[in-house]
C-alpha positions as CSV (number, residue, x, y, z in Angstrom):
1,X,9.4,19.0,-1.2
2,X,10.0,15.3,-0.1
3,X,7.7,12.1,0.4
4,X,7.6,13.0,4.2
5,X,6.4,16.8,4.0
6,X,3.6,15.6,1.3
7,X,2.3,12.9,2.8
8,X,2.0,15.4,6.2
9,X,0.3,17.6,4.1
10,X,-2.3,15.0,2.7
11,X,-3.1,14.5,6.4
12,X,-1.0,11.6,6.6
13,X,0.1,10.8,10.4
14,X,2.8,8.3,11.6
15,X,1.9,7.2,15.3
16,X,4.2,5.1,17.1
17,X,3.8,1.4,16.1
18,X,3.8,-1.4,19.0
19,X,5.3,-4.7,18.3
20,X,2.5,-7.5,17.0
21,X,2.7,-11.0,16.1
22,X,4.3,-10.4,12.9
23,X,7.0,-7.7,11.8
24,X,4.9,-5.1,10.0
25,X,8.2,-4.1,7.8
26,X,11.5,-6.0,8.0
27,X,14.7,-4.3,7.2
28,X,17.1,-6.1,5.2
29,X,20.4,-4.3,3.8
30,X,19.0,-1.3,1.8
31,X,15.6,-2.7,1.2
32,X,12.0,-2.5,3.6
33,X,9.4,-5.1,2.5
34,X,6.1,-4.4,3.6
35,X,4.1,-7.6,5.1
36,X,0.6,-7.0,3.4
37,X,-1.9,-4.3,5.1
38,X,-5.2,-5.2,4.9
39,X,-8.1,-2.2,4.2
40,X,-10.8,-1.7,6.7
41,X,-13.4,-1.8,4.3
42,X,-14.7,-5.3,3.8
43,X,-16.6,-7.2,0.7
44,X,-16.3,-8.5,-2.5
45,X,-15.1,-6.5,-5.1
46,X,-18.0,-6.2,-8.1
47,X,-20.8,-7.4,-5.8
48,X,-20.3,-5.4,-2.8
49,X,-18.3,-3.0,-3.5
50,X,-17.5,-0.4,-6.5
51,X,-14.2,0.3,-8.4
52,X,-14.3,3.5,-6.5
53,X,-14.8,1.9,-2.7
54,X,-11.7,-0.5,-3.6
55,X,-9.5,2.5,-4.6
56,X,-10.2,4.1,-1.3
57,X,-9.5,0.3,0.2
58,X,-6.3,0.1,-1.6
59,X,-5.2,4.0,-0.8
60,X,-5.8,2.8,2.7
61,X,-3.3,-0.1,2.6
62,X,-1.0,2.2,0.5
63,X,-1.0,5.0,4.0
64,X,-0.7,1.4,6.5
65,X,2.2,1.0,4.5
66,X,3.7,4.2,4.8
67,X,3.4,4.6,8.3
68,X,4.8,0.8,9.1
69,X,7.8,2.0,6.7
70,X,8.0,5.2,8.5
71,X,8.4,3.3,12.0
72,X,11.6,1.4,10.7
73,X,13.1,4.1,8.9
74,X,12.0,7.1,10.5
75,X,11.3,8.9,7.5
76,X,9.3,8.8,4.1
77,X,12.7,10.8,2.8
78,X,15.6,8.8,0.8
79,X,13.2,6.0,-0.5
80,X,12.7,4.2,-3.7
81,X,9.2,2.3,-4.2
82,X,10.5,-1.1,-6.4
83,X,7.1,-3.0,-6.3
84,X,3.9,-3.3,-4.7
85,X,1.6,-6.7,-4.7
86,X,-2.3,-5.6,-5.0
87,X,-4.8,-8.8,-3.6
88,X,-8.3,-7.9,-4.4
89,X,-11.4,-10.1,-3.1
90,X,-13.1,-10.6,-5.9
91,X,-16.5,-11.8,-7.0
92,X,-15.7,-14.4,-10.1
93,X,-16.3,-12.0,-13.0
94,X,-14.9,-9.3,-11.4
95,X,-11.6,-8.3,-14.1
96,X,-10.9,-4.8,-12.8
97,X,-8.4,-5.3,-9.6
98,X,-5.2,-2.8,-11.6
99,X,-8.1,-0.2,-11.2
100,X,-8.5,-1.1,-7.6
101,X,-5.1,-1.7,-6.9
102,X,-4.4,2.1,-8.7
103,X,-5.6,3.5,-4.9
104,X,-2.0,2.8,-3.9
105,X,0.2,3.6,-6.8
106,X,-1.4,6.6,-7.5
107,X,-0.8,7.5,-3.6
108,X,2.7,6.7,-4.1
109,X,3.2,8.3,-7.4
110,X,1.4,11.7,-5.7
111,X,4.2,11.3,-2.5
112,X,7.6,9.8,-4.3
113,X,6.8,11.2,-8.3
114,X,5.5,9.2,-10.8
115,X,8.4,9.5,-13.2
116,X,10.9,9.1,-10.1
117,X,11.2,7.5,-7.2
118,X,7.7,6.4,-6.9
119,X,7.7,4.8,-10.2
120,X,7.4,0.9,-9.1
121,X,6.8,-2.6,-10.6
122,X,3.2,-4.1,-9.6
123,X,1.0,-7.1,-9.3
124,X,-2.7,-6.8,-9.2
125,X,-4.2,-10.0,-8.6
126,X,-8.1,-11.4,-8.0
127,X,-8.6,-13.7,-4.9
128,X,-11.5,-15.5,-3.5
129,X,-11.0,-14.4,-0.2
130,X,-8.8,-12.2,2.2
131,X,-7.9,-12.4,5.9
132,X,-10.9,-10.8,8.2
133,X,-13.2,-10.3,4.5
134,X,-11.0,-6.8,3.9
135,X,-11.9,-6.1,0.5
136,X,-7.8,-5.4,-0.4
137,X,-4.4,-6.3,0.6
138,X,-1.4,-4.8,-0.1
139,X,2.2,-5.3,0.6
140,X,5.5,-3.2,-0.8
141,X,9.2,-3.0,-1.2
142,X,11.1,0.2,-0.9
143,X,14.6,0.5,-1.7
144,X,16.5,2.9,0.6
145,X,18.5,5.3,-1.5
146,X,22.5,5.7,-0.8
């Protein structure tokens, strides 16, 4: 089964995307970088919200991703993940953004295979604020497989 008929089955729907101020996923030779896709929860990481809430946030960016991807390509099918870059708003003591930022690996290691094609490189990094207060941010680079 590929990365397209799991993620369907996980519920996952790609709409048609319209055009915005910046390009959601640019194309260049065999690789689609991700700009970053922001979660629709909001707060601070270990004052407002749990380890648990900013999974869900970051599994949320993670299926933005997949569906801006999907819009290029036309497919989850044929792709590699190479590397994601996890930003968490985080309160100052606040240490735990890999757990956070595991919301969208584990996403992609469930739809692309943890020992294959979703096995990826990956930055998870604390920041004292994000655009609009979302609580994570996420942006990724897929290889497209020849």
């Amino acid at each position: 089964m590929g990365a397209e008929q799991k993620a369907t089955e996980l519920g996952i729907d790609f709409p048609s995307l319209k055009p915005g101020y910046l390009n959601l996923c640019a194309k260049s030779g065999d690789l689609l970088i991700s700009s970053g896709h922001t979660s629709d929860a909001k707060g601070v990481l270990g004052k407002d919200l749990t380890v648990e809430q900013g999974y869900a946030a970051a599994r949320d960016c993670a299926v933005k991703i997949l569906q801006s991807v999907h819009d290029v390509h036309g497919s989850l099918d044929g792709l590699r993940v190479i590397k994601l870059l996890g930003c968490v708003y985080s309160a100052p003591d606040f240490t735990d953004q890999h757990l956070v930022i595991n919301g969208a690996s584990d996403l992609l290691h469930e739809l692309f295979g943890k020992d294959g094609d979703g096995y990826h490189a990956r930055s998870a990094l604390g920041f004292a604020a994000l655009p609009t207060g979302a609580a994570v941010e996420v942006e990724a680079i897929f290889e497209i497989k020849r």
